[in-house]
C-alpha positions as CSV (number, residue, x, y, z in Angstrom):
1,X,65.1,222.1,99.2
2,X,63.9,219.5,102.0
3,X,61.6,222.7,103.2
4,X,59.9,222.5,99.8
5,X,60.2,218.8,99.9
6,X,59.0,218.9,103.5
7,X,55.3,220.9,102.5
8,X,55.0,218.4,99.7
9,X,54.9,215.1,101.6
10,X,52.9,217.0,103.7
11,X,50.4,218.0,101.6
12,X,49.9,214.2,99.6
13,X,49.5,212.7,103.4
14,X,46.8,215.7,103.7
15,X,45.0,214.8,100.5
16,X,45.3,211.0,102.0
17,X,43.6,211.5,104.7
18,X,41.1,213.3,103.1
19,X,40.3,211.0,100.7
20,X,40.3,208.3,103.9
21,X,37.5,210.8,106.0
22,X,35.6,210.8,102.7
23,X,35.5,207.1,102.3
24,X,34.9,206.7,105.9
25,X,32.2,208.9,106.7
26,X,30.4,206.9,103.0
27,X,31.4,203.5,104.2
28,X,30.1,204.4,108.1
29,X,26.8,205.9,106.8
30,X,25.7,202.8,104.6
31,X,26.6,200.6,107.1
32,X,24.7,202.6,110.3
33,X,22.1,202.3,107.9
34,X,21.5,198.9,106.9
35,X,22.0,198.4,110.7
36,X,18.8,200.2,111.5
37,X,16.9,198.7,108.7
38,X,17.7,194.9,110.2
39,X,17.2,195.9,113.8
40,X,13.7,197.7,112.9
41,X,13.1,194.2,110.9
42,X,14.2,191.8,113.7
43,X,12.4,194.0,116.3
44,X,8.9,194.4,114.5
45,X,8.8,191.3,111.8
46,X,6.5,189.9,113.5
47,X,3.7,192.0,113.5
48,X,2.4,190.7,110.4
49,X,2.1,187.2,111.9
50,X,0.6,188.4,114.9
51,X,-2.1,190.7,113.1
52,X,-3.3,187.4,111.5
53,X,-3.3,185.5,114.0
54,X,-5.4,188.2,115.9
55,X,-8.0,188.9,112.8
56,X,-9.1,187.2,109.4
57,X,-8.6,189.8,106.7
58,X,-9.8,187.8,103.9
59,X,-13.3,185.4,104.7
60,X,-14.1,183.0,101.4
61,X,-11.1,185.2,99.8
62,X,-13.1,188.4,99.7
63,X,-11.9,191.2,101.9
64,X,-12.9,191.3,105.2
65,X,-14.2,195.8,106.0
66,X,-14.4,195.1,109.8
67,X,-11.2,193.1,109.7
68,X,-9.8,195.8,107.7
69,X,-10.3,198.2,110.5
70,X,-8.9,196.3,113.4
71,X,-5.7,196.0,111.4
72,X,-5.9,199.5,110.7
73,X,-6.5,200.2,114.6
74,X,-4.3,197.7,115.7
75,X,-1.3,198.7,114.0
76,X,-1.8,202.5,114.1
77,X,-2.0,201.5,117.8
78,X,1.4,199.4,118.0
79,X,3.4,201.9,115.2
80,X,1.8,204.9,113.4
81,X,4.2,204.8,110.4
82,X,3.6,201.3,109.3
83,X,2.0,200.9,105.7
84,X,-0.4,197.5,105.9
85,X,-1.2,196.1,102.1
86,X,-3.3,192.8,102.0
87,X,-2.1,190.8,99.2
88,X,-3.7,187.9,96.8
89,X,-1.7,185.0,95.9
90,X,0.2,186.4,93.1
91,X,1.5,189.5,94.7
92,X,-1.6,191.9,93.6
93,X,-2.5,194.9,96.0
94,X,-6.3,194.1,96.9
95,X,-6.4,197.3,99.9
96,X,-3.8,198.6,101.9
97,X,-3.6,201.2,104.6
98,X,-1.1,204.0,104.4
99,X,-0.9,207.7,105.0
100,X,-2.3,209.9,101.9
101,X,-2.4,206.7,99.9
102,X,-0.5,207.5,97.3
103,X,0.2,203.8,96.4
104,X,1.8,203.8,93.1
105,X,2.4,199.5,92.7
106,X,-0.5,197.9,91.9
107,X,1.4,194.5,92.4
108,X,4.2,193.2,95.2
109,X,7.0,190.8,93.9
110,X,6.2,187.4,96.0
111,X,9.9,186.7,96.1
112,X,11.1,188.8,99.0
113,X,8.0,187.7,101.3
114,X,8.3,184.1,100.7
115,X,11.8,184.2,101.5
116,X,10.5,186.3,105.0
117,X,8.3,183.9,105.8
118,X,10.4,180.9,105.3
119,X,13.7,182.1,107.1
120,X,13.4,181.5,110.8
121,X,16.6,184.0,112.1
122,X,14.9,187.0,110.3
123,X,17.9,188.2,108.4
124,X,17.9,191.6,106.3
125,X,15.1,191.1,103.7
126,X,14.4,194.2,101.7
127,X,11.1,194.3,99.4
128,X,9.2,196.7,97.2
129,X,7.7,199.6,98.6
130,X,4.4,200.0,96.6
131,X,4.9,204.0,97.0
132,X,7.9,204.5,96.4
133,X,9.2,201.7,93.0
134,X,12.6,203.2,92.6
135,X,13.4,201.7,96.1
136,X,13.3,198.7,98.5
137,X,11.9,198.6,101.9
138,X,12.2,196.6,105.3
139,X,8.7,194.8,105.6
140,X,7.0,192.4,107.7
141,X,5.0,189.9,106.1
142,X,2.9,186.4,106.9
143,X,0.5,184.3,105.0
144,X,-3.5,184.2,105.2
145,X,-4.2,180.3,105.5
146,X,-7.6,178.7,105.4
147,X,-7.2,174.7,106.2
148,X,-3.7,174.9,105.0
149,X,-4.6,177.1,101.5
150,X,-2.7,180.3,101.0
151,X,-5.6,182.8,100.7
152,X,-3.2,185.8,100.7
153,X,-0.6,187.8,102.6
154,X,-0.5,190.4,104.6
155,X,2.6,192.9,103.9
156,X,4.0,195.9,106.2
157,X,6.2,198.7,105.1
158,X,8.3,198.8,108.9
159,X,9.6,202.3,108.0
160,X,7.0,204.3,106.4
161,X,7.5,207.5,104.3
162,X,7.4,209.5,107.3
163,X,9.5,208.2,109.4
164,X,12.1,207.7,106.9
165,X,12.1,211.3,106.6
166,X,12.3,212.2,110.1
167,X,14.9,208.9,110.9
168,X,17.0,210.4,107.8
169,X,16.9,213.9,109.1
170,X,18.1,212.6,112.6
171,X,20.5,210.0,111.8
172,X,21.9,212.3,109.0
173,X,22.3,215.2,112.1
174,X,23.6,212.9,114.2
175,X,26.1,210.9,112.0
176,X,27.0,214.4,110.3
177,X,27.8,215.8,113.6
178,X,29.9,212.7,115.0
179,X,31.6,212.0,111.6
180,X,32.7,215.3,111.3
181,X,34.0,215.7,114.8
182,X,35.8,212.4,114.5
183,X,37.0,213.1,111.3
184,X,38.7,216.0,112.4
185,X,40.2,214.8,115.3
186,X,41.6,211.8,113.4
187,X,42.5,214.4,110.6
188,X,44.8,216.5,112.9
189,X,46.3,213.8,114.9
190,X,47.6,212.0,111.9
191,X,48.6,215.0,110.0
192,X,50.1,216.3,113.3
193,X,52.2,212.8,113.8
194,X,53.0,212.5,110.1
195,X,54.5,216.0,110.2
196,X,56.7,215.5,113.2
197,X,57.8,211.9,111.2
198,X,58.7,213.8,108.0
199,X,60.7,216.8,110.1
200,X,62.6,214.0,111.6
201,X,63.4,212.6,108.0
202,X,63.5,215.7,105.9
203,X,66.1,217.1,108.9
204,X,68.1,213.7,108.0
205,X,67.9,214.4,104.4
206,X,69.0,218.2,105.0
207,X,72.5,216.8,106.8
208,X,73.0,214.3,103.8
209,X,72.4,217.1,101.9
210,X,75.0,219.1,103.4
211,X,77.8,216.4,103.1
212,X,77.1,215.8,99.5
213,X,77.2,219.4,98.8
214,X,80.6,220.0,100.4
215,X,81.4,217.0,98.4
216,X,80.4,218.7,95.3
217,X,82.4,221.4,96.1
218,X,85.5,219.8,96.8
219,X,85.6,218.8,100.4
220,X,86.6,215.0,99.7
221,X,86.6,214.5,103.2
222,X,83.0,215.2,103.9
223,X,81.4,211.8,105.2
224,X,77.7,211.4,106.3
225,X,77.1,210.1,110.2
226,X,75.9,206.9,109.9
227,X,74.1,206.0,113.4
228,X,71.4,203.6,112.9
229,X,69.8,201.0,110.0
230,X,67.4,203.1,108.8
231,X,67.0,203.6,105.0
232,X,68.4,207.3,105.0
233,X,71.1,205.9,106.4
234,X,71.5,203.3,104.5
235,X,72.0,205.7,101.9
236,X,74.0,207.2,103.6
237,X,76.1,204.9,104.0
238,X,76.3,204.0,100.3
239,X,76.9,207.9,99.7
240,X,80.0,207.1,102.3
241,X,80.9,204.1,100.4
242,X,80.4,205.6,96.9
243,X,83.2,208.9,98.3
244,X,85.4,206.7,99.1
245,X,85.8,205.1,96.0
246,X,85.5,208.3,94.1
247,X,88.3,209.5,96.2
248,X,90.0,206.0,95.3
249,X,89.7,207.3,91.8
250,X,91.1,210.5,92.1
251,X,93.7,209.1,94.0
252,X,94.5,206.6,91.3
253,X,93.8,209.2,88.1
254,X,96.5,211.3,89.9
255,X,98.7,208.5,90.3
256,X,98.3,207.8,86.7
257,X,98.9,211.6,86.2
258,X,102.7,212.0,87.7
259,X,103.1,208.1,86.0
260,X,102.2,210.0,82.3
261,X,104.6,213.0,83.2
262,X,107.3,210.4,84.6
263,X,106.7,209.0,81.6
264,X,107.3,211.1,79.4
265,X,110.3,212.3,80.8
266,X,112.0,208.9,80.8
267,X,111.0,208.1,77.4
268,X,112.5,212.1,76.4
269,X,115.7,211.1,78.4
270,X,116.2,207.8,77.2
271,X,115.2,208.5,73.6
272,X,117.6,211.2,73.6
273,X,120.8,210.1,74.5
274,X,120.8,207.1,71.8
275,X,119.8,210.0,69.3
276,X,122.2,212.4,70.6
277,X,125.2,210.0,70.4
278,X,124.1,208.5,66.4
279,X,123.2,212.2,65.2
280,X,126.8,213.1,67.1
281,X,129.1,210.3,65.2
282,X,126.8,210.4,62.2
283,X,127.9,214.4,62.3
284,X,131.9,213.8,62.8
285,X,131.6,211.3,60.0
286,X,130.6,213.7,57.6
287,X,133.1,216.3,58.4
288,X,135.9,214.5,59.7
289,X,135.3,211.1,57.1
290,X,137.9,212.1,55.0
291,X,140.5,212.4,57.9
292,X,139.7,209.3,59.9
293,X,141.2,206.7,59.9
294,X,139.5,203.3,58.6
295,X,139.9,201.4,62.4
296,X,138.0,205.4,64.0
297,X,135.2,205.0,60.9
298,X,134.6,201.6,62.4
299,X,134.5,202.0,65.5
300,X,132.2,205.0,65.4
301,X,129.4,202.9,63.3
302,X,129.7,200.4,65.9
303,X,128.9,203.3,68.3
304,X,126.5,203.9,66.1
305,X,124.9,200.7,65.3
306,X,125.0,200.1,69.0
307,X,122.4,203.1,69.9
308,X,120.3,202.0,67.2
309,X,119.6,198.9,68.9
310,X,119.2,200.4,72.2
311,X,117.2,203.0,70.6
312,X,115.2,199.8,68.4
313,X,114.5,198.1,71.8
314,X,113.0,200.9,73.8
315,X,110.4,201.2,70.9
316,X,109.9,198.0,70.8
317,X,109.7,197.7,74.6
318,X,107.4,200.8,74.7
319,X,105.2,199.0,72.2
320,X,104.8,195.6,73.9
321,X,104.3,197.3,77.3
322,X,101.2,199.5,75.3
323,X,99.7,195.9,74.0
324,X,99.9,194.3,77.5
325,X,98.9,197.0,79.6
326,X,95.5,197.6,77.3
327,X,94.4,194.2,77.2
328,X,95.3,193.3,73.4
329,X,97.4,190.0,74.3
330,X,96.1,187.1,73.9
331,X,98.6,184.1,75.5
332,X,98.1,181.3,73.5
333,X,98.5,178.6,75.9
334,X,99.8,175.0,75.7
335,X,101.8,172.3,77.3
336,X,106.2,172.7,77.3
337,X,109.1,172.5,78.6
338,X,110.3,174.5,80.8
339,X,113.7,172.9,81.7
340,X,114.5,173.0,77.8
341,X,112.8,176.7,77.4
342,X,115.3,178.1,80.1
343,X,118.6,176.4,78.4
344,X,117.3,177.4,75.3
345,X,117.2,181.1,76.5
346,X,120.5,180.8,78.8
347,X,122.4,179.7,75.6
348,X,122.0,182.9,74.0
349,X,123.9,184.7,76.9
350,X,127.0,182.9,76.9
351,X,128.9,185.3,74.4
352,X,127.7,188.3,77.1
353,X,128.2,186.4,80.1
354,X,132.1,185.5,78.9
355,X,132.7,189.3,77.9
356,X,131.5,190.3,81.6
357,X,133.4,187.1,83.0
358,X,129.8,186.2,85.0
359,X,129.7,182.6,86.0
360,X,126.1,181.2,85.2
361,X,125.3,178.4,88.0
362,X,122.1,176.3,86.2
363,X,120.3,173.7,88.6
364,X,117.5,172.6,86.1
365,X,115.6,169.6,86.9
366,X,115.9,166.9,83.9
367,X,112.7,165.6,85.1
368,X,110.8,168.5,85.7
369,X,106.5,167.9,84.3
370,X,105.5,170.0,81.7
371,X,103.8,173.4,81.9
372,X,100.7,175.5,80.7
373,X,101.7,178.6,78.8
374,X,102.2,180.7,76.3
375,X,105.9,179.9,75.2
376,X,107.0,182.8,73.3
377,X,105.8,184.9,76.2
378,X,107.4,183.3,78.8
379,X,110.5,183.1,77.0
380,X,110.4,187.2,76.8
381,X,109.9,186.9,81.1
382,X,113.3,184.6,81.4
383,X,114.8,186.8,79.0
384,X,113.6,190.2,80.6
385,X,114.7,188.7,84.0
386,X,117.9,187.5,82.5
387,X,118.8,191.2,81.2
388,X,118.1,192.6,84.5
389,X,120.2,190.3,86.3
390,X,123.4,190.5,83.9
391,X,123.1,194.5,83.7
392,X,123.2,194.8,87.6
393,X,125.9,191.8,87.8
394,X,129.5,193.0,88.3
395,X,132.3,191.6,86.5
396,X,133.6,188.2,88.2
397,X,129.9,187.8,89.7
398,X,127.3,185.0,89.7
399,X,124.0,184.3,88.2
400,X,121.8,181.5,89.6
401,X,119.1,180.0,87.8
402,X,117.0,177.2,89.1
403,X,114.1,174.7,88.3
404,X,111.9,172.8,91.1
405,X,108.7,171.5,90.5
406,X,106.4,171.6,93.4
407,X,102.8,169.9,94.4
408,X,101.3,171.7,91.2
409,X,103.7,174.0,89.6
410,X,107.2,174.1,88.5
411,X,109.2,177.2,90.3
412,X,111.9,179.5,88.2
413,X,114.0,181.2,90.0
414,X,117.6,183.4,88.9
415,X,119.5,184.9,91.6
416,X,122.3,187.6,90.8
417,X,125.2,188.8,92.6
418,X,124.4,192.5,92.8
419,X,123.8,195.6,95.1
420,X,120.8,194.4,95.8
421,X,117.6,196.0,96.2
422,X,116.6,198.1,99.9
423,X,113.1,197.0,101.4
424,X,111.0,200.5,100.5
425,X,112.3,200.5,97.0
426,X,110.8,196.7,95.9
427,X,107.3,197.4,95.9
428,X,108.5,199.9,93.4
429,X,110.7,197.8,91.1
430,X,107.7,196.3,89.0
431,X,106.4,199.9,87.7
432,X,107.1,200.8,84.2
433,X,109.7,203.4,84.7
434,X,110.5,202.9,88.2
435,X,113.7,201.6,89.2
436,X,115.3,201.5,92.6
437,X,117.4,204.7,94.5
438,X,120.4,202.4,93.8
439,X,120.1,201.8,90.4
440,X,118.9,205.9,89.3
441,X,123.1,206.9,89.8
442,X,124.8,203.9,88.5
443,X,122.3,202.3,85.5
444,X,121.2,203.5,82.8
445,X,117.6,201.9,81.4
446,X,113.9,202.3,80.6
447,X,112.5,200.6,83.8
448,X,110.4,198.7,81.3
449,X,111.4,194.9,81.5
450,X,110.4,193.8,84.9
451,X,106.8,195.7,83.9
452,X,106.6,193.4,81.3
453,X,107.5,190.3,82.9
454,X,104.7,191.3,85.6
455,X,102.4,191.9,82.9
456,X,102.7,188.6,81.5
457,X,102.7,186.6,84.1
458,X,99.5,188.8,85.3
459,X,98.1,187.0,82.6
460,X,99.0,183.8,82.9
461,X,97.2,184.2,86.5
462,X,100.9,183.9,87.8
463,X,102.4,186.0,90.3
464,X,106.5,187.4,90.5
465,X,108.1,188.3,93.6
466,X,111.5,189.6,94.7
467,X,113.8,188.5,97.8
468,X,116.9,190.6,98.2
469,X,118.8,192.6,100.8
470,X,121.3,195.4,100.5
471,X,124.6,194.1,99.1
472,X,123.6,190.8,98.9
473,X,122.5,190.3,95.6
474,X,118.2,190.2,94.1
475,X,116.4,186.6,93.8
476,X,113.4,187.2,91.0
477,X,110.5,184.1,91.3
478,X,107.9,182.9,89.9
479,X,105.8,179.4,88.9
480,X,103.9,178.0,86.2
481,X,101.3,175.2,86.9
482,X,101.9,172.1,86.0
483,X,100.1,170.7,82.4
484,X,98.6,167.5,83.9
485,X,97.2,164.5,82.0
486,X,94.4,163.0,81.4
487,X,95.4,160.2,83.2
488,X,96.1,162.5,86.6
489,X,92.6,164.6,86.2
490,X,91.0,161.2,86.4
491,X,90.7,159.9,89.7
492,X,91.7,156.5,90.8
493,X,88.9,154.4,93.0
């Protein structure tokens, strides 16, 4: 592939330079050439002026024959290849003398020579060439004056027919040989250096190639060699970048993987057992309802009435924790109290917390500020953490729950008088079915409450956190920001 890729970028910059010889050699040619024409003009303009200074051509405006003939002498004598043409006042040819006089004009535009004649640096002037129309010619011209009256002009072709043939024959030799020879040199050096330049970057590309193709394949360790800022290695090191988050992905997907199957398993387990034990009294009731005794009948709907609850708030647990963790609550958020919230919620424990003999120690600030939230959903967090902290509360234990507002929020915290909670296992305790190595052996439960206290403060932008140490009982925490005024968001001056 970077072979093939290799010959192609070679052969565009081939075709390049080509198409730079081409415009070279064109661009070189017209420019040698209009060189020559305004050296031959600014070395021999003058001989126009000179010739009329030297002879009259025109006497009484008719045509001088003698006159004629030492122009004809003199300038066959200073450059054979000139073309002399004596001129009226309006531009008409009256004679002229050029080789095999095949004059085809019969009339010069004045334009050009006036413009000659008036200019005193002799820049390029080109004019017509009376034998050939279809072009334009250096000349050399000057006026025929008689006591300051233009009588005529006297206008020289510089480069005649001849030698433009012979001075196009040489010049085209000698440019064709030179621009070919320095075409070809500069054709194979810069082909030679651009080929060595795209090696060195196709041999780049051929090792990036590599890595990704063992990345393809399954090596996920593959990574390129970044060494330098060049662009292929700036790609490469976005290649790098991009593995490493693909392998992030995988990592996570897998994660998500054993959570599904873990899943699953928990919710077969703890589905189970509630329906094992109703569909097992449910079963002794209808054979054994005639024998039993009204107090055993009662007792086993309790039993029974008991797993449907548990068995009601797993579903419903396995449906709020759906909701949260796909985005489809929406807190509705507004200023209360969350002193009065958390006795509200404690109150409902006191029948649970007598049957267990738990002491519940409140220290709730009377004067706490209001906060921003969405009540019923925090209420569901203090219950959650409340559940948590009875279930793993002995009998004769304590439960802490406290209230202290701080610069900007108001803290919650409930401490219980448990096993605790070892270091490794807390980073684990959040995750929907995870619960700590302590807890597996001695409590029974979904894993799903602290999830969805997490989950909700997630989105309330509020964060939970644990403190605990073997044996020494599990502190849960979090904070709310304060709901301030518009009194306190203005500022004072």
């Amino acid at each position: 592939m970077t072979n093939k890729l290799f010959w192609q970028i070679t052969g565009i910059l081939l075709g390049l330079l080509l198409l730079l010889g081409l415009a070279y050699t064109v661009i070189s040619a017209n420019t040698s050439h209009r060189y020559s024409q305004e050296m031959n003009q600014k070395l021999y303009g003058d001989i126009a002026a000179h010739t009329v200074q030297e002879v009259k051509p025109l006497i009484n405006g008719k045509v001088d024959t003698n006159a004629i003939q030492d122009i004809m002498h003199s300038m066959m004598v200073i450059n054979p290849s000139v073309e002399v043409y004596l001129l009226d006042t309006k531009g008409k040819i009256i004679t002229y003398v050029a080789p095999y006089k095949k004059v085809t004009l019969k009339e010069v535009d004045l334009k050009p020579i006036k413009s000659f004649i008036a200019q005193p640096n002799r820049e390029l002037v080109l004019g017509d060439d009376p034998r050939h129309p279809e072009n334009r010619n250096i000349f050399s011209a000057a006026a025929i004056e008689k006591n300051g009256i233009i009588e005529g002009y006297v206008y020289v072709i510089l480069a005649s027919e001849i030698q433009a043939d012979l001075t196009s024959a040489l010049k085209n030799s000698f440019m064709l040989r030179t621009g070919i020879w320095v075409f070809f040199t500069a054709l194979f050096l810069a082909l030679l250096i651009g080929a060595i330049a795209f090696w060195f970057i196709t041999r780049n590309l051929n090792q990036i190639i590599d890595v990704v193709q063992k990345f393809s394949d399954g090596d996920y360790k593959a990574r390129i060699n970044v060494k330098n800022r060049s662009d292929l290695n700036l790609m490469a090191s976005t290649f790098n970048e991009m593995a490493d988050k693909i392998v992030e992905n995988i990592e996570n997907l897998q994660s998500v993987e054993n959570l599904r199957k873990e899943l699953i398993a928990n919710v077969s387990h703890d589905l189970r057992t509630p329906l094992s034990i109703m569909k097992g009294y449910v079963e002794t009731l209808q054979l054994k309802g005639r024998t039993l005794s009204p107090d055993e009948k009662e007792k086993y709907l309790d039993i029974i009435l008991d797993s449907t609850g548990k068995l009601s708030s797993l579903v419903t647990q396995l449906f709020d924790y759906s909701k949260l963790e796909a985005n489809e609550v929406k807190p509705l958020k507004e200023p209360f109290s969350l002193n009065e919230l958390v006795q509200d919620t404690l109150q409902r424990y006191t029948m649970i917390l007598d049957e267990r003999n738990i002491t519940l120690k409140s220290h709730l600030e009377k004067h706490a500020p209001l906060v921003f939230g969405d009540v019923s959903l925090i209420e569901r967090v203090i219950s959650n953490l409340m559940d948590n902290a009875i279930k793993f509360t002995p009998k004769g234990g304590t439960i802490e729950v406290d209230i202290v507002p701080t610069n900007q929020n108001v803290l919650f915290k409930i401490k219980d008088s448990g096993p605790g909670i070892e270091k490794s296992e807390q980073k684990y305790i959040f995750e929907r079915f995870k619960q700590g190595q302590f807890n597996r052996h001695k409590k029974a439960g979904a894993g799903l409450g602290l999830a969805i206290a997490k989950k909700i403060l997630d989105i309330h932008a509020s964060h939970i956190k644990v403190e605990s140490q073997p044996n020494e009982g599990a502190s849960f925490i979090f904070s709310l920001p304060k709901h301030l005024t518009q009194n306190q968001l203005t500022p004072t001056i």
